[in-house]
N, C-alpha and C positions, 0 to 999 in steps of 0.2 A: 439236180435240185437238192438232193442231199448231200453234196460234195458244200454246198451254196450257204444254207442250213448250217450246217456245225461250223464254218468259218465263220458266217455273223455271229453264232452265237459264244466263238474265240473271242472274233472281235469286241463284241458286247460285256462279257464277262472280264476283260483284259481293261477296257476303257472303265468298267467301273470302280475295278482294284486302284489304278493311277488314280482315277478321278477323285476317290478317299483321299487316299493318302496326299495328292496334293494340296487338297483342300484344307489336311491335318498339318502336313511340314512346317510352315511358318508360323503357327502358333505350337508347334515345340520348339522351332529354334528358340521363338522369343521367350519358352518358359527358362531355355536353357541358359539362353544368354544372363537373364535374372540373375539364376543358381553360378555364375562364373566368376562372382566377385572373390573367392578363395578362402571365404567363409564356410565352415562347416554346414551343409544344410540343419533348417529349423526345422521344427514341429510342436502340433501343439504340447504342452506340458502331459506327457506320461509318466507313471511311476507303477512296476510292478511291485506289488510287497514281494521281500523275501520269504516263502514257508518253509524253505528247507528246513532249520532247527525249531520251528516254533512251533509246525504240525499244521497249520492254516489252508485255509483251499486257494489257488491260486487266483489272483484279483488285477485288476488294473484299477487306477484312479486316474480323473483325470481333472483337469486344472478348469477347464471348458471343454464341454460339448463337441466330438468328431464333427466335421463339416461333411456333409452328405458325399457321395462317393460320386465322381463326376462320370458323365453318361458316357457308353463306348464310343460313342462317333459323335462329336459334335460342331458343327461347321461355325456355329459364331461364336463360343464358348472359347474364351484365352487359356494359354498354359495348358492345352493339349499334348500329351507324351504321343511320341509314336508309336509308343509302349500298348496307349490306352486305344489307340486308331484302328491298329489290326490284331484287337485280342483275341479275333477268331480266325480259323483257317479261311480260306479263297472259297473253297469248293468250286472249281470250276465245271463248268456241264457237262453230261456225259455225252459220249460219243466224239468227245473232243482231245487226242490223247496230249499229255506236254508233253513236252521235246525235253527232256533231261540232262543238261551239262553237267558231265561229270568233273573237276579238274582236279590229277591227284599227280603223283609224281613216278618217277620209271619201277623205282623196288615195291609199288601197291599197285600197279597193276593186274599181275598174277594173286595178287590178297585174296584168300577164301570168301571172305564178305560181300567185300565190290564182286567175286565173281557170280556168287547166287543175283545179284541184283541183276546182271550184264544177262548171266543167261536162263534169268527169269527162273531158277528153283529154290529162290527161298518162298516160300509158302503163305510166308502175312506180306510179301511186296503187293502191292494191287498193279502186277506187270502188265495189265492189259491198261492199263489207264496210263501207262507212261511208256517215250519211246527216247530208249536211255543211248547215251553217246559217253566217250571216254574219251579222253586228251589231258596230254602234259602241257603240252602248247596250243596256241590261239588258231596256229595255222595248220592243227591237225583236225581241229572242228569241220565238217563239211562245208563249204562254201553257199551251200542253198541253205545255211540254216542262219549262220551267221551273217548272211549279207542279205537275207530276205525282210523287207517292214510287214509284211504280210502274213498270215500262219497262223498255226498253232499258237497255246502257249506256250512259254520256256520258264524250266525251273535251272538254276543253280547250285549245285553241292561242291561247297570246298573238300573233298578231302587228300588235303595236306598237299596240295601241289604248291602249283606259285601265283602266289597272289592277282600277280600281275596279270595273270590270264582274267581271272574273272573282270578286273577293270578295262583289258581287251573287249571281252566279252558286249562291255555296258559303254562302250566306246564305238560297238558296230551299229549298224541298222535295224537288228532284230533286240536291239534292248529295249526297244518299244513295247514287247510282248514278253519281256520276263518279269512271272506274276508271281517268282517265289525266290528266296535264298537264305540257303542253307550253310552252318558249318559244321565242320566237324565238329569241330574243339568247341569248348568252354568262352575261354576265352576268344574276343572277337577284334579285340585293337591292332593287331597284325594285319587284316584286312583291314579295317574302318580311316588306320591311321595312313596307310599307304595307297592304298585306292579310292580317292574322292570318291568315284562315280557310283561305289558300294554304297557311300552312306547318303551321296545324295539322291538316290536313285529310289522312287517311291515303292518300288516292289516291298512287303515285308521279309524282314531276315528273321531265323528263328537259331539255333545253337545244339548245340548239346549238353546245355546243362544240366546237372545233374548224376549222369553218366560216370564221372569219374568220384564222385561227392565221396562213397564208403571210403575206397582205400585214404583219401586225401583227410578223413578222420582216423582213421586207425592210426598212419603216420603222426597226425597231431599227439594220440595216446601216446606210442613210442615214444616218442622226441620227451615228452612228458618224464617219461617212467625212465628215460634214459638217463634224465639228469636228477631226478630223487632217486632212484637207484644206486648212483654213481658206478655208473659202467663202464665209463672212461679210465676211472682211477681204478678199476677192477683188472681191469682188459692192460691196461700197462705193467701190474704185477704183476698178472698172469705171464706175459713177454719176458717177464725178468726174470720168471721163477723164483717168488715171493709171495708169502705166503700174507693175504693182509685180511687181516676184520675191521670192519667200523661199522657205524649206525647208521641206517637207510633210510630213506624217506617215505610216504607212504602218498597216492593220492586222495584217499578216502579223508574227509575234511577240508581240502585245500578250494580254491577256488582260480576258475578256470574261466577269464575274460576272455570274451570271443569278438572282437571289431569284425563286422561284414556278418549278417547273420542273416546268410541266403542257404542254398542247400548244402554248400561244403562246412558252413555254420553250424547249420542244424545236426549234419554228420557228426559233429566235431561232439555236440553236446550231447546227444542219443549213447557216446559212447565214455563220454564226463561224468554224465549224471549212475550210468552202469559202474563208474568206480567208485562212487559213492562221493563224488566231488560237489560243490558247489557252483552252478553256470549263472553269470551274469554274462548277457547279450546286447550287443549295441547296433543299428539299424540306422536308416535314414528315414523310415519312418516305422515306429516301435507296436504303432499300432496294428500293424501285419502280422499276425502272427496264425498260426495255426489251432488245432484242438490239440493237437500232438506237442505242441511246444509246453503248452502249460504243463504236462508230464517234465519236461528237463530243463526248462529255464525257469530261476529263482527268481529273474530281473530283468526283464526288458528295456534298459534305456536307449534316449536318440544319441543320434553319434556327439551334440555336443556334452555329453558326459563322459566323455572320452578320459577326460582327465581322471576322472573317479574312478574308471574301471582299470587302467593301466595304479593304480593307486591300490587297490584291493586285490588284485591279482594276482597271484601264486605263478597262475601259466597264464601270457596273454597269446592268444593263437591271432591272428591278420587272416581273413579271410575275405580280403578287399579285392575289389577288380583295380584297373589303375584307369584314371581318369585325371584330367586338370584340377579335378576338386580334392583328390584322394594323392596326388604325388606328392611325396614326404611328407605326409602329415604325422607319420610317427620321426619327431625331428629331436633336436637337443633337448627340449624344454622337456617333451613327452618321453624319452627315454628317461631323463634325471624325475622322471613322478613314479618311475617304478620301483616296487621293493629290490632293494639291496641283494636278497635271493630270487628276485623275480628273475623269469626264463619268459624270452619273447622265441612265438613260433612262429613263423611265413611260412604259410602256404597259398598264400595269392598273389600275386604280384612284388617282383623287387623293387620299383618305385615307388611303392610306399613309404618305404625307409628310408633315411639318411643316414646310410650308412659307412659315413665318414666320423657320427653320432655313435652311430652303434659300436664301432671300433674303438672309439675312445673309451665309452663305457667300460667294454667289454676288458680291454688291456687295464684299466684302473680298477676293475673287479666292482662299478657300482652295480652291476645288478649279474645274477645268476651265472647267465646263458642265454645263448642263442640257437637256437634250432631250424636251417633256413632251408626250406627243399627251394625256395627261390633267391635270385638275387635280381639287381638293376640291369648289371651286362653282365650275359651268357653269350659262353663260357666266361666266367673269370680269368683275367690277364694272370699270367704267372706271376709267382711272387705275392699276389691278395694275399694283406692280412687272414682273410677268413681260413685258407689253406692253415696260419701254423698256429692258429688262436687255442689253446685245449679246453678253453669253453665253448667251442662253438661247433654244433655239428651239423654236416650236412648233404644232402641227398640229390644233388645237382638236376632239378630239376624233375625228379624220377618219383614220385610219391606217387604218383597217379599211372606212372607206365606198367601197368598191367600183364601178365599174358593175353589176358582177354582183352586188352587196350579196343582194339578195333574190331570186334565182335560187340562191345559194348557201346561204342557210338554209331556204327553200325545198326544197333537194334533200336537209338533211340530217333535214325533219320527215319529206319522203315513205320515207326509210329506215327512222327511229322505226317510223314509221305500217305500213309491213310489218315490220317486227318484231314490234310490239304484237299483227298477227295472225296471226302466226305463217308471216309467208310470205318467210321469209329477212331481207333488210334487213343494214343496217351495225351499226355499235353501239347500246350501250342509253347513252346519255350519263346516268344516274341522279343528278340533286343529291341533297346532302346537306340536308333543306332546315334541321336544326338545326345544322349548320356553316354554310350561305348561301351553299353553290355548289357 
């Protein structure tokens, strides 16, 4: 009878997860489909003042009245995110454990991390509430887990394996009862984009956002201070055994445009505004902001002020996800609006750019520098311009690779993971998965 008991109440608990979320998916395709025209999204008219030189308290204005904030779950209500559907954990019933896919790859299997998890001695896991499995492959998962419609819950965690497995996963019989997924990374288009059954599959996905946000600002300072410095031209004399002085640049006054101003944003400016720099921030919607932001940003604009901010900018840092709406939108037009000295930094995504744009610039010396811990394709072909450019430096990818890389995502799936069951935890990081982050 109590075998009977915690299966209905899988059951129950599993069927009302789907039942949300399917109820929510076709009113976010249809918000998505809206926003797909290649237009910058709107909002309504915001304008932070600036107070940095004037002394003023931080303010917004606005043109019209915010429109009220739309309910968490709303089944006839249009232009529901799937953002907005599952902003809270599952909490599934106790006495009920999930069944835990792990999919990681052969050199993280023995990982410190994954191992407290496996053998249940990291301390904040809630190990009795989950019954965790490991696999590189589909056909290493047990067969009664993956081939059963019946059961437990199942949760999912990408870490860093192959993709292809988790869409194995949502391709078997038991993806009926998977009421949760996870990733490791930040970024989520690597799954979203190559495994349909990820994004269309109602279960919520949630990320690790945030996780890597410090170092991926610190690099933004560097890249900064690299190029008012002039490091480059330091670092070559020093090679030649010559001896050179010239005048340096300072960030303290400069102003530091930040496109994307989510947590790698916010990192960026927490550590702008400490040089004594000036932060204008750009949003898709501007009216988000925190208590903590009004400390470091002068200017909150919507992203179609893009042009103004790449126009004002000293340093513009990209801290975009890439999406259809977001690929190359820093294009010809938008490179030729920035200062002559201006310095563009990437650290989100290399689709953003057009950087066949950026090259041109950069070889004709219209603007500074380039500072790109990303590009479009990784690895770069030999031969890429970017390799012999001496304005342009770069960190292949590495801004964020950590020693604690995987201790630090790591620690923000075990907070998921007590949240999921209800047993406190940090945030719910929920992608969006018809936006793609």
């Amino acid at each position: 009878r109590e075998r009977m008991t915690c299966a209905s109440a899988s059951r129950r608990f599993i069927f009302d997860i789907v039942s949300a979320a399917r109820a929510a998916a076709p009113l976010a395709a249809g918000a998505h489909r809206q926003g797909a025209t290649g237009q910058l999204p709107t909002s309504p008219g915001l304008f932070v003042s600036n107070s940095c030189h004037r002394g003023a308290p931080f303010q917004h204005r606005r043109h019209s009245p915010p429109p009220p904030p739309p309910p968490l779950v709303s089944r006839g209500a249009r232009g529901l995110s799937t953002r907005a559907m599952a902003a809270a954990p599952p909490n599934p019933p106790h006495g009920v454990p999930t069944t835990l896919l792990v999919v990681t790859k052969p050199d993280l299997l023995a990982s410190a991390p994954l191992a407290r998890i496996t053998s249940g001695t990291d301390p904040r896991f809630p190990t009795a509430r989950f019954d965790v499995r490991v696999a590189t492959k589909l056909e290493d998962f047990p067969r009664e887990i993956t081939h059963e419609r019946d059961g437990n819950p199942v949760a999912l965690l990408w870490w860093f394996g192959d993709p292809g497995v988790m869409g194995g996963v949502l391709r078997s019989p038991c993806a009926e009862r998977v009421a949760w997924i996870h990733s490791g990374s930040a970024g989520v288009e690597h799954i979203l984009d190559t495994q349909p059954e990820v994004r269309a599959h109602p279960a919520p996905m949630t990320n690790a956002r945030g996780a890597f946000s410090a170092s991926l600002g610190e690099w933004a300072i560097f890249a900064s201070m690299w190029f008012a410095k002039k490091v480059n031209a330091m670092r070559k004399s020093q090679a030649a055994g010559r001896w050179m002085r010239d005048t340096v640049g300072m960030l303290k006054g400069k102003t530091m445009s930040i496109v994307g101003y989510g947590d790698i944003g916010r990192a960026c400016a927490d550590r702008a505004k400490a040089m004594g720099m000036r932060v204008v921030a750009l949003r898709r919607d501007p009216r988000k902001f925190a208590p903590a932001d009004e400390r470091v940003v002068d200017e909150m604009l919507p992203l179609t002020d893009l042009r103004r901010a790449l126009e004002e900018g000293d340093f513009v840092v990209l801290a975009l996800p890439h999406t259809p709406q977001t690929e190359k939108m820093i294009d010809a037009g938008a490179v030729a609006a920035m200062k002559r000295t201006g310095v563009l930094i990437n650290v989100g995504r290399g689709a953003v750019v057009d950087e066949d744009a950026l090259v041109d610039a950069l070889r004709e010396g219209r603007i500074g520098g380039a500072g790109l811990d990303v590009t479009a394709v990784e690895p770069l072909p030999d031969g890429h311009p970017f390799y012999s450019l001496d304005n342009v430096l770069m960190s292949f990818h590495c801004a964020d690779l950590t020693d604690d890389y995987y201790e630090l995502t790591m620690e923000t799936f075990v907070e998921h993971a007590r949240a999921y069951v209800g047993d406190g935890g940090g945030g719910w990081n929920l992608v969006d998965k018809t936006a793609g982050y």
